[in-house]
Structure formats: structure tokens, C-alpha cells
C-alpha positions in Angstrom: 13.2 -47.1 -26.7 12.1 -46.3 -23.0 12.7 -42.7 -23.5 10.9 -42.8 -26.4 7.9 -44.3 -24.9 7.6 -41.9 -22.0 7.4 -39.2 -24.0 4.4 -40.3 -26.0 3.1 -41.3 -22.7 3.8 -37.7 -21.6 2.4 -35.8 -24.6 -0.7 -38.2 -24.3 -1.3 -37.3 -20.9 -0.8 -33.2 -21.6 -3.3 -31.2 -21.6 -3.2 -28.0 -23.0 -5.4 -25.2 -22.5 -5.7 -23.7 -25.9 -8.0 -26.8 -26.6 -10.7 -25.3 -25.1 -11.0 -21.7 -26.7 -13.1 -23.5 -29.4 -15.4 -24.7 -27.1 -15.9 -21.0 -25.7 -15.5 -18.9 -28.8 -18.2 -21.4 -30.7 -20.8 -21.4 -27.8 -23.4 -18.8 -27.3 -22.4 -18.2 -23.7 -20.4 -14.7 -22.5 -18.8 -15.0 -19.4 -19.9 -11.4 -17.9 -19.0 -7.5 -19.0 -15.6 -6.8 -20.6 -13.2 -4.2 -19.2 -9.5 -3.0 -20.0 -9.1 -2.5 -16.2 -10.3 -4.8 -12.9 -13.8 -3.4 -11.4 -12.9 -4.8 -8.2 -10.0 -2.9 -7.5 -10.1 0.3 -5.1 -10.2 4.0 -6.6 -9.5 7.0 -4.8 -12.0 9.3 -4.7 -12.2 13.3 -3.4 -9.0 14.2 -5.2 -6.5 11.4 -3.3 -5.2 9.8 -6.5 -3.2 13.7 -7.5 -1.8 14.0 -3.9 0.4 12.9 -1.1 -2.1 11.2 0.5 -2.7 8.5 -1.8 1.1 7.4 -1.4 0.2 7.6 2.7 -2.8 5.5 2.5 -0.8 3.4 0.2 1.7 2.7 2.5 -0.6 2.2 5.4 -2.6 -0.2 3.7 0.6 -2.3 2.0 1.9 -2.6 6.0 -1.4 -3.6 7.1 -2.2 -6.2 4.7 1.2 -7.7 5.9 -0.3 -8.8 9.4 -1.4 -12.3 9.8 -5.2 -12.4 10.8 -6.7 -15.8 12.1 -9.2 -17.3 13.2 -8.4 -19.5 16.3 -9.1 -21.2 19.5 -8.4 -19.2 22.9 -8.1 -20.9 26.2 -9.8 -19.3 29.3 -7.4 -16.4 30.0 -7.7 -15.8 26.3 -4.1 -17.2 24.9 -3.8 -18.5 21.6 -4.0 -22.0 21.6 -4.8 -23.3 18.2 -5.6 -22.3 14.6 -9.2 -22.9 13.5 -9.3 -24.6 9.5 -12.4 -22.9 8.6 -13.9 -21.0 5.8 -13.5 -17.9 7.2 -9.5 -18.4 8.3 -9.2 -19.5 4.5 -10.4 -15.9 3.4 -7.9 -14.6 6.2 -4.8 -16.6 5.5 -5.2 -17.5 1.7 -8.1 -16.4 -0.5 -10.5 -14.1 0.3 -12.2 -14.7 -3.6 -11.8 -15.5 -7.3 -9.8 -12.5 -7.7 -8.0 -11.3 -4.6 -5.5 -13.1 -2.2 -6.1 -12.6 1.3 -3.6 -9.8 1.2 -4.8 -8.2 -1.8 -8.2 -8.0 0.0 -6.4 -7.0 3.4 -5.1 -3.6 1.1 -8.4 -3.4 -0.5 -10.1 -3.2 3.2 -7.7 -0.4 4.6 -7.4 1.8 1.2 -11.0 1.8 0.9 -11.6 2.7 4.7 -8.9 5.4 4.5 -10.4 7.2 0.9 -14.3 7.0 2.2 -13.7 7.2 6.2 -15.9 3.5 6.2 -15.9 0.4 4.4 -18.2 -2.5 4.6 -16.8 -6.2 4.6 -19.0 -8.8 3.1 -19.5 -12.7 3.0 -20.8 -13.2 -0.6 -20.3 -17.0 -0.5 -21.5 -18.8 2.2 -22.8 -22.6 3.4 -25.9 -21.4 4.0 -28.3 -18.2 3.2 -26.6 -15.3 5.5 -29.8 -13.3 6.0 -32.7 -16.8 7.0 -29.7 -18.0 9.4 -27.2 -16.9 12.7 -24.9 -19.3 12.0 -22.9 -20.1 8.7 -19.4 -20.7 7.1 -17.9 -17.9 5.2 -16.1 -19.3 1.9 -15.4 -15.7 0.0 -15.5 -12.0 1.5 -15.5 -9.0 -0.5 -15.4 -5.2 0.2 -18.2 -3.6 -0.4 -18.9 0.8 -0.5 -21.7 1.9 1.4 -24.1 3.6 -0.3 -27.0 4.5 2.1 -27.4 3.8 5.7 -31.0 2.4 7.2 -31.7 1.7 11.2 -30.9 -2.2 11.0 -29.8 -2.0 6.7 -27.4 -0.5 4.4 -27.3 -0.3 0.8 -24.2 -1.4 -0.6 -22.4 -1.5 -4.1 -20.4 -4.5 -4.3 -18.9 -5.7 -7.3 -20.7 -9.3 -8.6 -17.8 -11.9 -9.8 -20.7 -13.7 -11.8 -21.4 -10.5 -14.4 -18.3 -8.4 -13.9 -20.3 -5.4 -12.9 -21.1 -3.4 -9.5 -24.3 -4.2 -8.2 -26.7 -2.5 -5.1 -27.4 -4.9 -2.4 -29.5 -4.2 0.5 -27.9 -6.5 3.8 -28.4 -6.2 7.8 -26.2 -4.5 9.7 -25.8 -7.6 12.0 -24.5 -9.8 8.8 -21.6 -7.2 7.6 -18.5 -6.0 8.7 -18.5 -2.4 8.9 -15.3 -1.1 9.9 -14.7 2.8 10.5 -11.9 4.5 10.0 -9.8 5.3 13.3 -8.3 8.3 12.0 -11.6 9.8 10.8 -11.3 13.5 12.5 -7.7 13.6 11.0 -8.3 12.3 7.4 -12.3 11.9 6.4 -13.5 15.1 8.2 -14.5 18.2 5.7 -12.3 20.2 7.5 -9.6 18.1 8.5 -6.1 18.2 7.7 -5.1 16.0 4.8 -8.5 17.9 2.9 -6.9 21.1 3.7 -3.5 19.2 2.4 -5.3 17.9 -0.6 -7.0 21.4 -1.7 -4.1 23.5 -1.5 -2.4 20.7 -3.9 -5.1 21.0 -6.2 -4.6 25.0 -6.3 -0.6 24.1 -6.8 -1.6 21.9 -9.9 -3.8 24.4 -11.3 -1.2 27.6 -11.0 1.5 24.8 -12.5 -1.1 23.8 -15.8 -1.2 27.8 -16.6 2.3 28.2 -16.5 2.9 24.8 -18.9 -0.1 25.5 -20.9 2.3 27.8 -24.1 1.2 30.9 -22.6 3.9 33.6 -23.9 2.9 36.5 -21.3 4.0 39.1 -23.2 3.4 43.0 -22.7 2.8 45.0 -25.8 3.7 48.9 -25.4 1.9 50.9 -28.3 3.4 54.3 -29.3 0.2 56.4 -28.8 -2.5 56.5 -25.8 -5.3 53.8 -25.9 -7.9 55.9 -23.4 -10.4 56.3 -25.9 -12.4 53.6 -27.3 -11.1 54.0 -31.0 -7.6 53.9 -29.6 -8.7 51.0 -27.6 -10.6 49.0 -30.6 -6.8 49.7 -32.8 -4.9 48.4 -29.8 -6.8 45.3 -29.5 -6.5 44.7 -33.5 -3.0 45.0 -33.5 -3.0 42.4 -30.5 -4.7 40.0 -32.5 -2.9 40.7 -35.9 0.5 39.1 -33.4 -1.8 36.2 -32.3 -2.6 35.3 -36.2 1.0 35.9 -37.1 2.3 33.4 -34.2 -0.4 30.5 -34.9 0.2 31.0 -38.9 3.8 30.7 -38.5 5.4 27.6 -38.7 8.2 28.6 -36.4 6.9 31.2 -34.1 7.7 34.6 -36.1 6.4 37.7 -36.1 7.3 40.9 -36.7 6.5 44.6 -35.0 6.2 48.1 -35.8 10.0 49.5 -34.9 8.3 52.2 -32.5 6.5 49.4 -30.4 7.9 47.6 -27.5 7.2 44.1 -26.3 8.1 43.4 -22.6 8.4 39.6 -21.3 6.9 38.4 -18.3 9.4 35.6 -17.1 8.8 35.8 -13.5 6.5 33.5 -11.6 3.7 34.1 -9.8 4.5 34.6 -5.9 2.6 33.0 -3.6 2.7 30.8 -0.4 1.2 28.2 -1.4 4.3 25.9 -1.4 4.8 26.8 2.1 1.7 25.7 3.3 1.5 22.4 1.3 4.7 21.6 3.5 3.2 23.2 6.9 0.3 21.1 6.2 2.1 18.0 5.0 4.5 17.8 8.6 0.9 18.2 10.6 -0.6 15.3 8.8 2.7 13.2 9.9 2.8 14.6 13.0 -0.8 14.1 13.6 -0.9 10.2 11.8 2.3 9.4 13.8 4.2 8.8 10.4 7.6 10.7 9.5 9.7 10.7 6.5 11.6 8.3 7.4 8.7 5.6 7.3 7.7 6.2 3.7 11.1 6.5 2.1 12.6 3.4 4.5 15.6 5.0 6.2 13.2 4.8 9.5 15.3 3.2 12.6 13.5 0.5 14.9 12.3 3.0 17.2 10.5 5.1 14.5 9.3 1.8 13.4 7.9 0.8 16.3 5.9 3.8 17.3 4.6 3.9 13.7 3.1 0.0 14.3 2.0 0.9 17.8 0.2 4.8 16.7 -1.5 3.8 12.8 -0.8 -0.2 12.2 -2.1 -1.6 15.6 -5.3 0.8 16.0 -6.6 -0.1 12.5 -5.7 -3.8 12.8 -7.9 -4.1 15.8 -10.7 -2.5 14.1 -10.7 -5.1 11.6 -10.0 -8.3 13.6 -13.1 -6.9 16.6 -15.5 -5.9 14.0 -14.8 -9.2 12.4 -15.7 -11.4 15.5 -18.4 -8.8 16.3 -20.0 -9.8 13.2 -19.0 -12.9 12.0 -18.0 -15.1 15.3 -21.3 -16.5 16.4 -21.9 -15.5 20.5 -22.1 -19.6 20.8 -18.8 -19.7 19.3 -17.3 -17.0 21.6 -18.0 -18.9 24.3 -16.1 -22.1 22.9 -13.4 -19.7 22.7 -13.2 -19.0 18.8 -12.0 -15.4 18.0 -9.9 -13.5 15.5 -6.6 -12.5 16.6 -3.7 -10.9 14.3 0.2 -11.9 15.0 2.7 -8.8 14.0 6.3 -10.2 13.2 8.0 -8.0 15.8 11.5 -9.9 14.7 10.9 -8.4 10.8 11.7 -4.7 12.3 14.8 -5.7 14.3 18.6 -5.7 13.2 20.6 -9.3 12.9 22.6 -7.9 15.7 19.7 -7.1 17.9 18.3 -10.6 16.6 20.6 -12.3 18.0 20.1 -11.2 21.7 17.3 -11.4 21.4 17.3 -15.3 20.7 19.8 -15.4 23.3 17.2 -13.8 25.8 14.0 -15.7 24.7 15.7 -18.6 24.4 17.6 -18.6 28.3 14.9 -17.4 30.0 12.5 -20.5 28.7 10.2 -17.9 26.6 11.1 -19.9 23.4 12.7 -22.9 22.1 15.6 -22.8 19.6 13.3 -24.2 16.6 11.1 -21.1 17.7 13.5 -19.1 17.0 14.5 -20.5 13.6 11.3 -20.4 12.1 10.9 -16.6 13.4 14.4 -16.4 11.3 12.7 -18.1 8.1 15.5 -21.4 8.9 14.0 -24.9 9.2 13.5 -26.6 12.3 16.4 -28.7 13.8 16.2 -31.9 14.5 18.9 -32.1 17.2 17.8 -33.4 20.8 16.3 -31.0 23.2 15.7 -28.1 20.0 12.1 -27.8 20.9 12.5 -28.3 24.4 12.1 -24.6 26.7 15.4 -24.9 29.1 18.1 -22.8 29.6 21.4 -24.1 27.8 23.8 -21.9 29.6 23.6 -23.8 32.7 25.6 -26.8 33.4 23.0 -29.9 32.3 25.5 -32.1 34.1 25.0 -30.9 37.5 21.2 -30.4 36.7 20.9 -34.3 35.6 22.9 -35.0 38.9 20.2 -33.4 41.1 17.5 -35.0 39.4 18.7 -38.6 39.7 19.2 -37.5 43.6 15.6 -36.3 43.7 14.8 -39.9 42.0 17.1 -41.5 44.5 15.2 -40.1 47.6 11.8 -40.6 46.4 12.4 -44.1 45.4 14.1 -44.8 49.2 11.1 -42.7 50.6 8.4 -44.9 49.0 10.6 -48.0 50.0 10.0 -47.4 53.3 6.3 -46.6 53.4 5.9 -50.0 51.5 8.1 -51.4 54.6 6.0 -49.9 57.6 2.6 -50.4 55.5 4.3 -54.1 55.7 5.0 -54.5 59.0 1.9 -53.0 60.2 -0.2 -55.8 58.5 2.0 -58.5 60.0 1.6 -57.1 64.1 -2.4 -56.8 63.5 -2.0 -60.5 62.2 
């Protein structure tokens, strides 16, 4: 009888959301443009999408979007010191709008900036209007292409949540993020090497679309000399009489005159082009500070780490400066509020070298042992002394035995101030 009466109660309190497609389908109202596909996501432009160097800026971007951007509270030697719960750090750490997570929007920022060599970062919800006042709270951000760039303006196209569609916007310079790519010589330049890269792969798709497009490249050798136009005018008829015959035939058949010959062209064209696209491809690593190794995950901690130092690090601190260039208030600044990012170091390390380096951290009173298990994804211990920043290896007995000596002798010093402070009083008396 219980059961039976929390279930109704249950299925009273369910609601399900297939009640309310009446309500939409029956009103007059349409909730913005239709599309098979999401406007708001980035497309590569200038040939990127048929190359090489989308999967690069793809894997750029995916790494990026990994590190953890905040905004916090710096002392005066600027160490971390707290997180700040704002608008903004919400956007950083959680949702940057209706459709994108903060990392979604992280990857959005970097692919864009990689494909166009600039991309414009913009509050679309705020507390306040962004262009009547200095000073608001940021409660959405989207990216934003530039369009055309004014002294103090730019025209952007930013896509508009409210219709579904890309709209122009005219902002100040001084109220969005505009963050520049800072491999721009080596990837955005007309000349540069990954457009040199991504024409000669364009030529390399062309060359491959003639030889799949049902071309036979066949030679026909006549029996008499075609120099003279009639000759010329018969060769060309019988050339297209075995074009009619092949198209009319259901299974490709045609038949010849037993004095003609038909030679077969089965050889390639020869060319270099192959040779270059790999020339060109090992400068574009060389040049980017990437290797092989990074994109197909066989890369070792070294290779790792001068791949987060040489592409990762530069374009993280674009962001994160441009962002407290632009939306950090210089009151704020000097209260200490910046953005900072926070790169897991331990996610690149073996369990091996993990371990010594807990081992290290943890004896030389850099961090405490619950430090180190939430840097290892483990939850924090509750054992006596886990978060405290000593070194375990010595002996805590002797230790504790000097410090009850120390408390000893300071307790019989200040006994014996008391005393003479004592006896001074009485001989003045």
C-alpha cells in the first residue's frame, strides 16, 4: 500500500517535457532561423578544412582549450591567492553561453585565431550597457570575426543566440578582446609556410580528381597519315565514333578496325609535388615547434614539454593578457584582480616519475600530501597532519623533543623576568 502510494505521488510530481510541444507548435511564435548545422561553430576558411593544417590547428586548439583560465585575486608580489566568483570566471571555468561550454569556446577562440590570423572576443551579456559604462560584469562571451577595422571601432560579425543568424556589430576597441595570432608570419602570412603547404596540396588534389575522374587515356594509332585537314577531320570522326560506342555500351565494348592500334597510358604523371608537400610539412613542424610524435601521441615528456612551452604557453598568454587588458578594470588591477591560467604539469608525467615527484614536493615542504592527491584525481585524506607542509622523513620524535625544550626554556626565561620585575618593586618600596 506504501509503495503504491509513492508512486502516484511520483508520477504526480513528474513532469515531462513533451507537455509543452503543444504550447509551442499551437502559438504563433518561432524561436529564430532553422539550420541542419550550428551557425556558431568555427569554419575554416582559405583552403584549411582539405589539408594538414586543419588537423594542426585542431590539435592546438583541443590542448589549449584544456588549460584552466581564472579570474582571481593576486597578492602584492603577484601570487595566486584566491579565486574570484564572478561573471566573467563563470564564462572561464563553466559557461561561456547558451551554446558553448567554457572549453568549447576556449577551442572556438584558438581555431578561429589560427584560420583568420585574429579573432575578436566579445561580452554579449552584461550587467550593465558595455559601451555608456567602464565598469560591468560579464555573464556570456562569444567569438566574434572581424570584419573591418576603424581607429577606435571594428565591425564585427557575431552570431545573435536570439535569431539564430550572424549579425554586424560595430564595438570599441577598448570593450573587446582582440587577440592576434602569435604565429602570424608562420601561418597567416600570404607567403608563409603552411600557405605554401596548403597550395601545393590543393595542386595534389587536383592532379588526384583527373586521375579518378573515368578518364581511359588511351592512344589511337590510325593506319594512314592525318597531316592534312581531311585526314585530320576522318581521324577525329573515328575518335568520336569509340566515344559513342563506349557511353552506348552497357559494358564498356567497342570494337576497332584490325589495322588500328590502341596504346594505354597506365603510367602516372611524374612530378615532385609529393616531395615538397613533405619538405614543406617538416618546416611547418619545425618552425611551430610540433613533431609527429605530438599529433599521433607517441610523444615522450620532453617532446611534450617543449611543445607546451614553444605553441601552448605563447598563445595562452595572449588570451589570458588581452583578457585583463580589456576586461579587468585599471581600479580592479590595483585590488589585485587578474586572469591567470594553471597548466597540469602532473598530466604529462609518468606514474613513475609521479611518484618522485610527490616524494620531492612533499619533503622539501612545497606541498602537502592532500596536494598531491588531488593533483592525482584521489580525494583528500583526513589523517592528521595530511595538509600540513613538513617533511615526514625526519624523525617527528626528536623534533617534538626540541620543541618542548624550546617551550621549557622560554617558560623558565619568562619565570625569571616576572621574578626580577618582582623584586625590583619590593626594594623601591
Amino acid at each position: 500500500m506504501n509503495n503504491n502510494f509513492n508512486l502516484l505521488g511520483r508520477l504526480r510530481s513528474v513532469w515531462n517535457l513533451f507537455r509543452d510541444r503543444n504550447k509551442v507548435e499551437e502559438s504563433k511564435y518561432v524561436p529564430g532561423a532553422v539550420y541542419s548545422s550550428p551557425q556558431y561553430r568555427p569554419r575554416f576558411k582559405f583552403g584549411n578544412e582539405r589539408s594538414i593544417v586543419g588537423a594542426v590547428y585542431n590539435r592546438i586548439a583541443t590542448d589549449v582549450s584544456v588549460v584552466d583560465i581564472r579570474h582571481v585575486k593576486t597578492d602584492e608580489n603577484d601570487s595566486y591567492v584566491e579565486t574570484i566568483k564572478s561573471g566573467l570566471n563563470s564564462c572561464l571555468t563553466l559557461e561561456a553561453n547558451v551554446d558553448q561550454t567554457s572549453q568549447a569556446f576556449m577551442a572556438d577562440v584558438v581555431m578561429s585565431m589560427l584560420d583568420e590570423g585574429v579573432v575578436a572576443i566579445v561580452p554579449v551579456d552584461t550587467s550593465v550597457s558595455v559601451t555608456d559604462n567602464n565598469t560591468f560584469d560579464i555573464l556570456s562571451l562569444r567569438t566574434a570575426r572581424i570584419v573591418q577595422w576603424y581607429p577606435r571601432h571594428v565591425r564585427l560579425q557575431i552570431y545573435n543566440d536570439n535569431t539564430g543568424e550572424k549579425e554586424e556589430l560595430i564595438l570599441p576597441k577598448s570593450k573587446v578582446a582582440i587577440v592576434e595570432n602569435p604565429f602570424y608570419s608562420v601561418v597567416n602570412e600570404p607567403n608563409s609556410i603552411a600557405k605554401r603547404l596548403i597550395a601545393k596540396l590543393n595542386l595534389v588534389d587536383a592532379i588526384d580528381q583527373q586521375s579518378g575522374s573515368g578518364k581511359l587515356d588511351v592512344i589511337i594509332q590510325l593506319p594512314y597519315v592525318v597531316k592534312s585537314d581531311t585526314r585530320q577531320k576522318q581521324a577525329e570522326k573515328r575518335r568520336q565514333d569509340l566515344q559513342d560506342q563506349l557511353k552506348d555500351s552497357q559494358y564498356g565494348v567497342a570494337y576497332t578496325d584490325g589495322t588500328e592500334k590502341i596504346v594505354q597510358l597506365n603510367r602516372p604523371v611524374e612530378n615532385n609535388l609529393m616531395a615538397q608537400v613533405e619538405y614543406l610539412t617538416r618546416m611547418l613542424y619545425g618552425q611551430l615547434g610540433l613533431s609527429e610524435a605530438i599529433l599521433d601521441g607517441t610523444a615522450d615528456e620532453k617532446e611534450l614539454l617543449n611543445y607546451d612551452n614553444r605553441i601552448i604557453k605563447p598563445i595562452v598568454s595572449a588570451i589570458a593578457k588581452e583578457l585583463k587588458r580589456k576586461f579587468i578594470s585599471r581600479t580592479a588591477q590595483t585590488q589585485g584582480q587578474t586572469i591567470m591560467s594553471f597548466r597540469d604539469l602532473f598530466s604529462i608525467v609518468t606514474p613513475e616519475r609521479l611518484a618522485d615527484l610527490s616524494d620531492k614536493l612533499t619533503r622539501n615542504e612545497i606541498a602537502s600530501p592532500n596536494d598531491m592527491r588531488a593533483a592525482i584525481g584521489w580525494k583528500p585524506s583526513k589523517a592528521p597532519g595530511a595538509d600540513e607542509l613538513r617533511n615526514r622523513n625526519l624523525n617527528q620524535g626528536a623534533s617534538d623533543a626540541q620543541n618542548a625544550n624550546l617551550d621549557v626554556t622560554q617558560e623558565f626565561q619568562n619565570q625569571k623576568v616576572k621574578e626580577n620585575s618582582q623584586n625590583g618593586s619590593n626594594s623601591r618600596s
